[in-house]
N, C-alpha and C positions, 0 to 999 in steps of 0.2 A: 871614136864616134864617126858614122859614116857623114861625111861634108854634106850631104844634101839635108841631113838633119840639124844639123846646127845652128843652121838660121833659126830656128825655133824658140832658142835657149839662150839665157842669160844669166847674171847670179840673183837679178831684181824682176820681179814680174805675175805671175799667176802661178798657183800650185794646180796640180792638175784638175784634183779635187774642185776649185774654185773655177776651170776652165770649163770642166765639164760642165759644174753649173749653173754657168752665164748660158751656158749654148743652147741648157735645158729652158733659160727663160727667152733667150731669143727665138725659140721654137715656136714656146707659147706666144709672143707676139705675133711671129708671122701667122698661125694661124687664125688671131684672133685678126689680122689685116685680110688675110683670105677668105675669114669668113665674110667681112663686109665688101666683099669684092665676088663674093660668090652668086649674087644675084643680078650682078649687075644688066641692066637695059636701058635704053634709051625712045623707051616707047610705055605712052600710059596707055592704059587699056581700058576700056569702058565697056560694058553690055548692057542690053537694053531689051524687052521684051519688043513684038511687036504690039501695036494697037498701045502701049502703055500711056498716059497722062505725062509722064518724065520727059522732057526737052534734053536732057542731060545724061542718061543714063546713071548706071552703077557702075564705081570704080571698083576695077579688081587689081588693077598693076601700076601703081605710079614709077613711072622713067627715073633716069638720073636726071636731077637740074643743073644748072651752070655751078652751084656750090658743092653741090656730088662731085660733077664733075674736075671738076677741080680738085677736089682730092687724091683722084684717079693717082696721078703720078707719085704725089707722095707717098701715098703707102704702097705704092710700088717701089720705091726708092728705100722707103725704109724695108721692105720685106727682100729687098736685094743686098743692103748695107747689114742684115741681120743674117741674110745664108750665107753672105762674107766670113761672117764672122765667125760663125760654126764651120765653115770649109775651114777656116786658119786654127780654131783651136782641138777642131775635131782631128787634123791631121797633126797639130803639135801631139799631141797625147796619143796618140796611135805612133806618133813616131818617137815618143819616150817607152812606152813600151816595147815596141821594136827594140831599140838598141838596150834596154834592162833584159829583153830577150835573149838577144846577143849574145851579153855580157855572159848568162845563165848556160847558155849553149858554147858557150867560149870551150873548144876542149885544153886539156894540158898541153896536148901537142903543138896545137896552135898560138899557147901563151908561150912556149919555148923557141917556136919560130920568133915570136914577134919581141922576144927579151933577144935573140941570140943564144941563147943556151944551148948548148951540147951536153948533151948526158949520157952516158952508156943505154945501147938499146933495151929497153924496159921491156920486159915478156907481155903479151895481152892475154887477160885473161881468158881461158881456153872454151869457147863454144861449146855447149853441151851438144854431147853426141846424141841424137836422136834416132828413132827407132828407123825414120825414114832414110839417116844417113846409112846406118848400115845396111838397111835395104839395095841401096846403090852400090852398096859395094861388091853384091853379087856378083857370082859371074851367071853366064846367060841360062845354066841348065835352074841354079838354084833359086833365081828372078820369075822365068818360064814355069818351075812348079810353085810358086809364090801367087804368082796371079793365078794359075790354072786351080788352084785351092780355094781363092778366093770368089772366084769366078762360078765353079761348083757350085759351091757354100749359098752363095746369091740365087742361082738359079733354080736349086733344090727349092731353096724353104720360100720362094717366092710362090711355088703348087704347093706345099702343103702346112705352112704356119697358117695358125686360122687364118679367113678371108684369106686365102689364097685359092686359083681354081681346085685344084686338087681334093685339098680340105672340104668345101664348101660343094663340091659336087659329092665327096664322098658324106658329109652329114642330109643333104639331100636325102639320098643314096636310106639313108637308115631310118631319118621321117619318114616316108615313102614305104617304107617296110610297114611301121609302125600304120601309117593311116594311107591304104592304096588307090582311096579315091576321095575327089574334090569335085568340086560344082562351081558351074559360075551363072548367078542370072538367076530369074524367080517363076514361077510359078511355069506354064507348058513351055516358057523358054528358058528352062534350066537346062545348062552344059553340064552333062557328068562326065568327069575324067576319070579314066584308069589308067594307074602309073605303075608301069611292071617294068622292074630289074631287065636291064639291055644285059648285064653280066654279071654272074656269078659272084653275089653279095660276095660271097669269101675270097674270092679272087682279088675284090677291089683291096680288103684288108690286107690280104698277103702283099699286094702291090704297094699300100700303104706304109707298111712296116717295115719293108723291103726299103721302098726309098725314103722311110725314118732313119734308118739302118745306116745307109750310106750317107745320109746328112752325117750321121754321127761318125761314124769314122772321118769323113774328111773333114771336119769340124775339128775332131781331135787332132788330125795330123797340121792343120792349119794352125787351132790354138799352141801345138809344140813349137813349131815354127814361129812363130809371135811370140813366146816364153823367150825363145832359145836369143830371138832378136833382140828383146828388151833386153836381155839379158848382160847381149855382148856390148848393146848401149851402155847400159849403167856401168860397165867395167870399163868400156874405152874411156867415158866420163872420169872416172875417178883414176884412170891411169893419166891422163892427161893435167886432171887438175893437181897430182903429186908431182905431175914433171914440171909444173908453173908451181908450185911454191918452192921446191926446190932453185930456180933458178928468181924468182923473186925474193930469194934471203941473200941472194948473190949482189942483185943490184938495188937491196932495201934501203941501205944509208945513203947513199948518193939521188934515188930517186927522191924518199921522200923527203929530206932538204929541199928540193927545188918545188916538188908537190905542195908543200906548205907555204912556198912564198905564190906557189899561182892561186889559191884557195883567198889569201891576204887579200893578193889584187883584186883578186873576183869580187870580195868584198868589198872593199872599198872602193873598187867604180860602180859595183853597184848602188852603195852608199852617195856618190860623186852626183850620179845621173838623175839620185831620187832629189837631191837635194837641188836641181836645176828648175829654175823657175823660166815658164814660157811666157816669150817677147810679146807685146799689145802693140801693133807693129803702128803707127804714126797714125794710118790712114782711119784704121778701126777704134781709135782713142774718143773719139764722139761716141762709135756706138757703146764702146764699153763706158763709159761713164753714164749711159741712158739707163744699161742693162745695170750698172749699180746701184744707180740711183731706186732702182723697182723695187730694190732689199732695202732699203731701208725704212 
């Protein structure tokens, strides 16, 4: 356990459960202190019409008196002795989870630092080879046609997948056929438009199909490319993973002997830490016997 935490802990004292709470009703206190502290003034207010009969006016804000007053400090003192006490239990339990954290995140390697253990170097389990490692292992011609495919690909179908300009000028292009003129506006101030072919309807198609055409070839040679990737992935993967078990049957009996005694420990400190009750440290012993007393 890290020493800045252990001040926290003891074998006698509050479960977390029960820390959290108290904290939850010292909350409530304080804000039921703040509320009567939320308005505070020290000025009564009167209003008065003019011309009215009244010597005295209408009260609309009576002041603090000397007995308000006077409470002022107290429930400031208690709404101070009450975020005490939340600051001390709120970081005991934040720092019992921390170290049950810890404990969790503890690796083996670090419980064999921390035993002295030596063990024959244990294989780590082998990183799957991904499609982007073998990407990098390109060299520059077959990296350079990788993106220039990619690149292609994008810029193709960005004209002419629907809503692309291409597309969207060529369906244009065939409404336009279909109905050659439009209006805009009513009666002697109607616009009539006539919409005539800039080029050769069939031209646009041939251009269209043309650069359908070559989406698809380089689509295809991109998608082979991406087969062929994935491919050598999945094989460097499973070549790797037989050269890790193979030398994990090498060092299986002497690993997991010590593997099972760090699993034990793990347990039972975490077991250790759960079981650690946190300190009511001298000063907050008033407030915590206030804050118990409200449960009962």
């Amino acid at each position: 356990m890290n020493d800045i935490n252990e001040i926290f802990f003891d074998n006698h004292g509050l479960t977390s459960t029960s820390a959290s709470h108290l904290a939850d009703l010292a909350q409530e206190v304080i804000a039921g202190n703040e509320a009567k502290l939320k308005n505070m003034t020290f000025l009564t207010t009167k209003v008065d019409i003019v011309g009215s009969a009244s010597e005295s006016g209408k009260t609309i804000c009576v002041g603090y008196d000397g007995n308000m007053l006077a409470q002022v400090r107290p429930l400031l003192e208690e709404i101070a002795s009450m975020n005490a006490f939340c600051a001390w239990m709120r970081e005991a339990v934040k720092a019992k989870d921390k170290e049950l954290k810890q404990v969790a995140n503890f690796t083996f390697e670090e419980w064999c630092t921390l035993q002295g253990v030596e063990i024959p170097s244990s294989p780590s389990y082998p990183k799957e080879t991904t499609e982007a490692d073998i990407i990098a292992q390109m060299n520059i011609k077959e990296r350079n046609r990788y993106l220039q495919l990619e690149a292609v690909a994008a810029t193709i179908g960005k004209y002419i997948h629907p809503g692309g300009q291409f597309s969207s000028a060529r369906e244009e292009l065939q409404n336009r056929i279909m109905k050659p003129y439009s209006t805009d506006g009513n009666g002697k101030d109607t616009l009539i438009y006539a919409h005539v072919p800039s080029v050769e309807p069939q031209k646009v198609e041939e251009v269209f199909f043309e650069l359908q055409k070559w989406h698809r070839q380089n689509e295809r040679e991109l998608n082979k490319m991406k087969f062929a990737i994935k491919k050598q992935a999945e094989k460097q993967t499973l070549e790797n993973t037989h050269q890790f078990k193979q030398e994990l049957e090498r060092e299986k009996q002497c690993y997991m002997a010590f593997f099972t005694q760090y699993k034990e420990w793990q347990l039972k400190e975490q077991e250790r830490i759960s079981k650690l009750k946190i300190n009511v440290p001298e000063a907050l012993q008033e407030t915590y016997d206030r804050l118990s007393r409200l449960e009962e």
